[in-house]
Backbone as CSV, one residue per row, in Angstrom:
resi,resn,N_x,N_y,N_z,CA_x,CA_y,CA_z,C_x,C_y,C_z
1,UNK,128.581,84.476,110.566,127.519,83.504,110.366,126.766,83.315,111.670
2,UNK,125.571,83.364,111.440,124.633,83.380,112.695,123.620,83.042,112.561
3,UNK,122.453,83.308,113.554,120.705,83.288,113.685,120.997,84.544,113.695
4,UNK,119.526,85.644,112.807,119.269,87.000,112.658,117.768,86.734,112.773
5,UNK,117.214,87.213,113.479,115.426,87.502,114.339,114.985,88.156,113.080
6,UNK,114.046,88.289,113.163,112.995,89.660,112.573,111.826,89.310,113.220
7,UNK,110.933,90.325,113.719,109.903,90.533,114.392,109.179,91.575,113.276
8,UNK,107.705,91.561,113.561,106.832,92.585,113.096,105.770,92.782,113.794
9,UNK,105.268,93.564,114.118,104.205,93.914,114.561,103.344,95.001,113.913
10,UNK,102.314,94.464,113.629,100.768,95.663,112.707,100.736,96.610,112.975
11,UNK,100.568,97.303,114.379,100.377,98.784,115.049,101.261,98.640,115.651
12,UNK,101.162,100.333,116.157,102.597,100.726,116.773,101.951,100.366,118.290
13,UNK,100.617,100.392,118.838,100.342,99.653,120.106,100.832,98.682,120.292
14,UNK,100.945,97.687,119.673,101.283,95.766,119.597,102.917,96.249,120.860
15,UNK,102.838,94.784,121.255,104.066,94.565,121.460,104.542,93.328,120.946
16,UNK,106.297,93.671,120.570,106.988,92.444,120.208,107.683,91.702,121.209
17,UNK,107.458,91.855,122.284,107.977,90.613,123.581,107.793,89.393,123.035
18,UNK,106.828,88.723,123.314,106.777,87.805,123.105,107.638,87.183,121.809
19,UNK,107.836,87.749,120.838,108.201,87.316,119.677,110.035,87.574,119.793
20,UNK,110.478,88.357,120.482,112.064,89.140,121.092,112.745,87.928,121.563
21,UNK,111.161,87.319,122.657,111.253,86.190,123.771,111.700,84.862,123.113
22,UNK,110.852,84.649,122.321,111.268,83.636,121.219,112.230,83.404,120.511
23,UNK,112.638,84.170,119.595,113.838,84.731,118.896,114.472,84.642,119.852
24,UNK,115.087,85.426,120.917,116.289,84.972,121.235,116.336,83.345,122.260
25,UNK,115.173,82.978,122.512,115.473,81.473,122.940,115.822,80.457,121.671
26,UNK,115.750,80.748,120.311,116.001,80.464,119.277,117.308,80.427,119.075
27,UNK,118.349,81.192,119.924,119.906,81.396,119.296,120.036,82.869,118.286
28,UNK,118.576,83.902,118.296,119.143,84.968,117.501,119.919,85.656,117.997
29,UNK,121.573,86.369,117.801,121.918,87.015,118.399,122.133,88.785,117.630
30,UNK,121.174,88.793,116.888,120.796,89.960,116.847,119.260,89.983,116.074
31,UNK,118.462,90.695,116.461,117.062,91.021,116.216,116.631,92.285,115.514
32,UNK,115.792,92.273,114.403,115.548,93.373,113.814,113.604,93.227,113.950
33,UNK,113.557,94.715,114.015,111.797,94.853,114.210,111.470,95.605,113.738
34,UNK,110.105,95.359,112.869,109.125,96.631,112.159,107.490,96.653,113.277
35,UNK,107.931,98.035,113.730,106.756,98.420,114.572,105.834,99.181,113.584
36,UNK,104.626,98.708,113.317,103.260,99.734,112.936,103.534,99.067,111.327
37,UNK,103.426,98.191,110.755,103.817,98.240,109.534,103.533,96.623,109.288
38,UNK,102.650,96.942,107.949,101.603,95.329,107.122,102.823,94.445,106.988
39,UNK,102.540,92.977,107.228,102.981,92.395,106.166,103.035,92.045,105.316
40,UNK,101.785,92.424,104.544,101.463,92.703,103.215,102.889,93.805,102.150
41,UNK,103.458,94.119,103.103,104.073,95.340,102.279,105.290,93.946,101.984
42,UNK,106.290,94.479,100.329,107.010,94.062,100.471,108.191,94.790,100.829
43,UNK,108.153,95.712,100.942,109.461,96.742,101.732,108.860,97.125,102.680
44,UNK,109.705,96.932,103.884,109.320,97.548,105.174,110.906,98.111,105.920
45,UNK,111.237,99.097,106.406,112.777,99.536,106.885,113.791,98.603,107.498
46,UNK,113.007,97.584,108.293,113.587,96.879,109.487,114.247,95.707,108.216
47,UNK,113.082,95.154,107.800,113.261,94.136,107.136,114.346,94.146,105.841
48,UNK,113.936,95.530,105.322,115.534,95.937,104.390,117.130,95.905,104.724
49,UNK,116.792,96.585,106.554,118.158,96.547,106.948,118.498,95.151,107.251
50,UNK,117.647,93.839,107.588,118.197,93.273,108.016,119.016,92.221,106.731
51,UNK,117.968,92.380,105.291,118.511,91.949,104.378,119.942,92.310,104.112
52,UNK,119.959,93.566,104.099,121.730,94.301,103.589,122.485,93.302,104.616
53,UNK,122.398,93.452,105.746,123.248,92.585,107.206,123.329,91.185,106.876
54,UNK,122.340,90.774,106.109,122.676,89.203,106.082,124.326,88.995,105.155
55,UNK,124.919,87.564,105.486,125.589,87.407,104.800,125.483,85.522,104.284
56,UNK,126.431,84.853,103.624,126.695,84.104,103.024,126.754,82.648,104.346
57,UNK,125.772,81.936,104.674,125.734,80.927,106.175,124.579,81.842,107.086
58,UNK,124.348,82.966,107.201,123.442,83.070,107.767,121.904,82.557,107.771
59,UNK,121.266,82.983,108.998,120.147,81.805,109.094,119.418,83.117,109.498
60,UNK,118.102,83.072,108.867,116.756,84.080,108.980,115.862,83.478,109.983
61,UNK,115.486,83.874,111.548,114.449,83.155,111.741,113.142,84.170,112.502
62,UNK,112.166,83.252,112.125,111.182,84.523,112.818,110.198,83.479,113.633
63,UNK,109.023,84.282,114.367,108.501,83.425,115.371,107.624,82.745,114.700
64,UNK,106.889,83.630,114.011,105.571,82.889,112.990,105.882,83.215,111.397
65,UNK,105.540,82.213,110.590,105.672,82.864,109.506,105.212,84.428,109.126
66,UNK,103.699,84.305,109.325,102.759,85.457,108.791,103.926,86.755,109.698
67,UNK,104.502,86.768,110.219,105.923,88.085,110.438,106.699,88.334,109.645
68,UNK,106.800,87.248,108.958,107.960,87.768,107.481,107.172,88.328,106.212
69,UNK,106.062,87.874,106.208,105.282,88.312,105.038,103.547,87.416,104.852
70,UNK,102.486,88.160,104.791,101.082,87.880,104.512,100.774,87.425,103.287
71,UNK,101.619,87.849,102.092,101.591,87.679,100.916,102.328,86.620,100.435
72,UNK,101.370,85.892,99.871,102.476,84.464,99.312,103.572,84.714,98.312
73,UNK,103.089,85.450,97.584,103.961,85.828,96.687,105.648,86.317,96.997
74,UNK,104.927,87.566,97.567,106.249,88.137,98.304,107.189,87.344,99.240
75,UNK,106.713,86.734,100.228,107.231,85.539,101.387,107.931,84.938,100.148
76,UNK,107.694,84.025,99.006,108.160,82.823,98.597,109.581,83.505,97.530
77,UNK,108.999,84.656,97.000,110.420,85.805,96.519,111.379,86.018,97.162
78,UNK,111.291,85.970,98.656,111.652,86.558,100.117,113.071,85.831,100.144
79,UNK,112.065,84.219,100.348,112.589,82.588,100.870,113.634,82.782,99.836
80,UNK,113.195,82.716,98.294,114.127,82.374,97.047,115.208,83.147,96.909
81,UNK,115.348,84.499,97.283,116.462,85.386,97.478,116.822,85.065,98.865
82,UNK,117.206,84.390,99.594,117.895,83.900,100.622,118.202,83.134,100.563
83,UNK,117.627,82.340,99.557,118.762,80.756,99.215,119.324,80.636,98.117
84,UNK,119.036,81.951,97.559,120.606,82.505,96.047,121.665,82.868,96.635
85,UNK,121.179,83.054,98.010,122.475,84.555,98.417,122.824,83.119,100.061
86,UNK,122.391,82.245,99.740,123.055,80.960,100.771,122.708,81.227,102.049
87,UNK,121.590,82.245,102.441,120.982,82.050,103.659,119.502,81.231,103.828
88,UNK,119.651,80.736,105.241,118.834,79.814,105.324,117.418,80.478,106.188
89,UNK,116.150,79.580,106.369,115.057,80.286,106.789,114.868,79.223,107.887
90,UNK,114.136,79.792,109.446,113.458,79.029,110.329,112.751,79.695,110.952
91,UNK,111.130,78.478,111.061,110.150,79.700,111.573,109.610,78.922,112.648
92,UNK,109.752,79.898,114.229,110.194,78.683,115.683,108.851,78.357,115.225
93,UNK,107.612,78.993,115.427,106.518,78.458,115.831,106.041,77.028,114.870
94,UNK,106.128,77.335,113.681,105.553,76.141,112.665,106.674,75.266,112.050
95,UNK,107.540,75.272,113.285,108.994,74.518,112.870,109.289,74.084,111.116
96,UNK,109.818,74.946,110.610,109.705,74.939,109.119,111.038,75.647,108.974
97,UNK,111.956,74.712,108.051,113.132,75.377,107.752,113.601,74.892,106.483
98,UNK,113.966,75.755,105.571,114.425,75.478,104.105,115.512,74.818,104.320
99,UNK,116.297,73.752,105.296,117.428,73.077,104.858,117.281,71.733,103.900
100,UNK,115.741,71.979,103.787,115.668,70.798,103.260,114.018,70.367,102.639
101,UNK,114.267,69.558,101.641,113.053,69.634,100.287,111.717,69.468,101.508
102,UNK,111.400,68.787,101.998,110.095,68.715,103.224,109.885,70.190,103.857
103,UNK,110.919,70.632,104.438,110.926,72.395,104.642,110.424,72.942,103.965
104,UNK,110.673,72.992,102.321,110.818,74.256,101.975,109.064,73.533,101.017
105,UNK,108.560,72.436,100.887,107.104,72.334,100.443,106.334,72.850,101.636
106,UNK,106.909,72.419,103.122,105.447,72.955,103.762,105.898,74.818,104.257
107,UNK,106.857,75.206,104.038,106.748,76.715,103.673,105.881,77.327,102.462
108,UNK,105.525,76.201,101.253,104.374,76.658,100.234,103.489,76.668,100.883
109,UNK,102.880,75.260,101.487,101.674,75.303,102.187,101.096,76.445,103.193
110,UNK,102.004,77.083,103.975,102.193,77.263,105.310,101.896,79.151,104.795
111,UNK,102.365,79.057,103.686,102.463,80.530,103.131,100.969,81.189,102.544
112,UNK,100.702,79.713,101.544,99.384,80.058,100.621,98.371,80.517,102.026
113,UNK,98.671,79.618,103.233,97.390,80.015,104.597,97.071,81.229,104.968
114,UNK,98.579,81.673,105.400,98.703,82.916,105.782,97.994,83.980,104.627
115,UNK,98.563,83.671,103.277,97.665,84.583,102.213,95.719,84.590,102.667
116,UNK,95.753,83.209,102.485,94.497,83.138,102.925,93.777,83.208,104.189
117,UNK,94.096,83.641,105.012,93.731,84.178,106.256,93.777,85.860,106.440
118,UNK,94.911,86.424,105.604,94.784,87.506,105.141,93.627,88.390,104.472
119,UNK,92.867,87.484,103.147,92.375,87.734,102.475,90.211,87.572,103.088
120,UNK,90.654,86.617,103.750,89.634,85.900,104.871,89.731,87.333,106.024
121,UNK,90.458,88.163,106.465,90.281,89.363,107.325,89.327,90.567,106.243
122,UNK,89.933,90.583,105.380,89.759,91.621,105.014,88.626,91.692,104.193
123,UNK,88.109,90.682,103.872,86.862,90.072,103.315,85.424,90.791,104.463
124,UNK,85.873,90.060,105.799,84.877,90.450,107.060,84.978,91.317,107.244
125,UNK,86.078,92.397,106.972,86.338,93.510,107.377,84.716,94.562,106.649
126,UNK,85.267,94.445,105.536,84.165,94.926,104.297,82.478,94.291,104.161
127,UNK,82.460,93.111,104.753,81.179,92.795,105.235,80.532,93.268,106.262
128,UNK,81.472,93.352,107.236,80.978,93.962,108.479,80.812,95.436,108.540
129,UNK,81.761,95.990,107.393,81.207,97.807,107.355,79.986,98.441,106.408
130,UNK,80.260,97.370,105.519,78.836,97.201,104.573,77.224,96.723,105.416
131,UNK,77.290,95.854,106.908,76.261,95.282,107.085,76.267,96.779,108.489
132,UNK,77.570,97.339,108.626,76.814,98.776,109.380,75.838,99.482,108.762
133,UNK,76.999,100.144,107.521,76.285,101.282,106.817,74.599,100.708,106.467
134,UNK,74.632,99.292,106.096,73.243,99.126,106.147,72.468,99.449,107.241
135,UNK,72.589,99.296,108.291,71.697,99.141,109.604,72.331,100.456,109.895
136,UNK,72.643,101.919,109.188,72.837,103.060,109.391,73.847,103.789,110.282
137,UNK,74.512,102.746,110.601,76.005,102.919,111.495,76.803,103.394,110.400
138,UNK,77.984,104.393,110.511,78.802,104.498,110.295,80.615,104.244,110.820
139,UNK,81.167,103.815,109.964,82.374,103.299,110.213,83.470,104.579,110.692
140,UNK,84.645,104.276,111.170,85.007,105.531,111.772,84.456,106.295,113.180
141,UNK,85.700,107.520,113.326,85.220,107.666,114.969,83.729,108.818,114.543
142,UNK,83.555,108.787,115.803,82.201,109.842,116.168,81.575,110.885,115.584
143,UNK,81.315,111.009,115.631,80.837,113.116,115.368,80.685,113.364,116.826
144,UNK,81.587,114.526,116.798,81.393,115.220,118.020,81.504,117.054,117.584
145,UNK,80.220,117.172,118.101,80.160,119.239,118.162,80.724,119.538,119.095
146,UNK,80.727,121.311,118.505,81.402,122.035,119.484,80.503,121.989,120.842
147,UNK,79.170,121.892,120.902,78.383,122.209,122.459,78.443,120.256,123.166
148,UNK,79.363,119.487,122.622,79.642,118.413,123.654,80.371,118.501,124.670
149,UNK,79.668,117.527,126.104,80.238,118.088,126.922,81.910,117.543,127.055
150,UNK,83.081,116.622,126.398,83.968,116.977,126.479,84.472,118.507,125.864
151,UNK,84.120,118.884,125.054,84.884,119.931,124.183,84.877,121.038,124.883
152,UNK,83.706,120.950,125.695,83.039,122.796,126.863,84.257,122.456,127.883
153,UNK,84.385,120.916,128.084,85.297,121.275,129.345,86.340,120.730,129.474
154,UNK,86.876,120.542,128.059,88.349,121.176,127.565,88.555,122.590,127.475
155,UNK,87.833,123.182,126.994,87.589,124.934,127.274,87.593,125.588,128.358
156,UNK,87.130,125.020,129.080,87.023,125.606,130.777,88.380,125.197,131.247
157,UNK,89.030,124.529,131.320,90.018,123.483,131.962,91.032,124.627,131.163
158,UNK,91.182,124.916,129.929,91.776,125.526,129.177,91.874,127.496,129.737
159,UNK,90.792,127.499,130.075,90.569,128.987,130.418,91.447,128.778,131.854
160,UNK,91.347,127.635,132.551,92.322,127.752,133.897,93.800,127.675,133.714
161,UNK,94.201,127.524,132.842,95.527,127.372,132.373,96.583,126.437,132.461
162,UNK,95.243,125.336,132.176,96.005,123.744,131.904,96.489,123.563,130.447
163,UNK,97.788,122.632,130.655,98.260,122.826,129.017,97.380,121.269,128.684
164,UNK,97.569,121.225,127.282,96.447,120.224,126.336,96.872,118.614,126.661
165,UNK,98.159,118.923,127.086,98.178,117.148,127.798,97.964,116.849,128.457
166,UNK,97.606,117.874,130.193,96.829,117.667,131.324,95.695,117.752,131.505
167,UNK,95.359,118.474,130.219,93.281,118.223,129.984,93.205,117.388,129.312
168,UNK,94.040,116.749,128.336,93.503,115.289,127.977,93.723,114.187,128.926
169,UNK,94.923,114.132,130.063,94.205,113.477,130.863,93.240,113.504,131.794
170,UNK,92.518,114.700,132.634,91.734,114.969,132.823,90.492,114.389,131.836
171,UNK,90.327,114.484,130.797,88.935,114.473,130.040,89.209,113.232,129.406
172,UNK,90.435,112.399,129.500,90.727,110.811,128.962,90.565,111.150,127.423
173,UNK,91.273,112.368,126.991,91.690,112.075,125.191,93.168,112.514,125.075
174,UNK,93.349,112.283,123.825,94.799,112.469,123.507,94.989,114.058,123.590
175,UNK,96.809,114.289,123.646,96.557,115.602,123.191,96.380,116.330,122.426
176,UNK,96.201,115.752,121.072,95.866,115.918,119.372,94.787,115.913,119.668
177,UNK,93.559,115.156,120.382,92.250,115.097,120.016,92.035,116.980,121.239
178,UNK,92.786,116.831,122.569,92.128,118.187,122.807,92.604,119.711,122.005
179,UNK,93.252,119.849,121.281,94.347,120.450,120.618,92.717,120.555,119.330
180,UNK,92.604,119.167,119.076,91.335,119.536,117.677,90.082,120.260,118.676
181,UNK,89.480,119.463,119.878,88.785,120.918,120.668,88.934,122.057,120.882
182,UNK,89.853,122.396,120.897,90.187,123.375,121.367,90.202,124.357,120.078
183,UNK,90.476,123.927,119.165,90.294,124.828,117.480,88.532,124.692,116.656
184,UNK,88.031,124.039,117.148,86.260,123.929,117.007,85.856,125.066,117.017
185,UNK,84.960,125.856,116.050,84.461,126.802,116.007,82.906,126.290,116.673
186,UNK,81.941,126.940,116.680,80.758,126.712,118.101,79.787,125.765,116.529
187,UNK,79.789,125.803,115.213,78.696,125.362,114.183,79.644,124.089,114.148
188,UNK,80.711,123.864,114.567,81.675,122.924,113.483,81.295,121.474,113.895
189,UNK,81.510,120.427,113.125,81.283,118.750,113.697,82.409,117.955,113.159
190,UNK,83.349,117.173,114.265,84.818,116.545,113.798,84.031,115.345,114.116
């Protein structure tokens, strides 16, 4: 019987410090994390394993709600199968814990937000690519030809017999992006 963490983070850039930091000033003494991965989803790896690990007195806590789940639905399925199976929920930041009827109403509240802040992203998301394509921007990376001047001198750099991770730092791209230069035929546009 214990505190068990869960962390999430959106992209695999993010970091979970801060949230590690928390959690364990919380009393978690073990932490589970999903790097690169929605909380929209309701299966995610981390979050499965940490379900199997729970047992009967254990306590779920995470830093913010919107880490356990974006979706009200799912979150409140989440909550309800943890208090069949006699584990409890605490979330440090919005101090909210199902031990008790006041807990577990402003975990409704606290949940429907997160849905709706969710839904509120992704709303602007689609406005803002719709008010490009209007004003003739396109969404997504670049067009870049073969006669740009990174791609000529990834080629040159290449003819000296640098491998594709020392010309992407040289030319500041990945080594997948010089690796796609480097396969450009002279008509082609990536």
């Amino acid at each position: 019987m214990g505190s068990i963490g869960y962390a999430r983070v959106s992209t695999v850039d993010q970091n979970s410090d801060l949230q590690h930091s928390a959690l364990k000033a919380a009393g978690c003494h073990r932490i589970f994390t999903d790097h690169g991965v929605s909380g929209s989803l309701a299966s995610r790896p981390e979050l499965d394993r940490m379900l199997e690990h729970l047992r009967d007195g254990d306590e779920v806590v995470v830093w913010k709600l919107d880490r356990l789940g974006r979706n009200t639905r799912n979150l409140l399925t989440l909550i309800d199968d943890l208090e069949r199976r006699g584990v409890h929920f605490r979330s440090v930041t919005e101090g909210i814990s199902t031990t008790g009827p006041m807990g577990r109403a402003m975990l409704t509240v606290m949940s429907a937000f997160a849905q709706l802040e969710r839904d509120q992203l992704v709303e602007r998301t689609k406005a803002g690519m719709a008010a490009a394509t209007e004003h003739g921007r396109r969404a997504g990376r670049r067009e870049i030809t073969a006669d740009h001047a990174k791609v000529k001198r990834a080629r040159d750099l290449k003819t000296q017999g640098l491998t594709p991770a020392d010309i992407g730092k040289i030319i500041g791209a990945s080594r997948a992006t010089v690796y796609r230069y480097l396969r450009m035929e002279s008509n082609e546009v990536i």
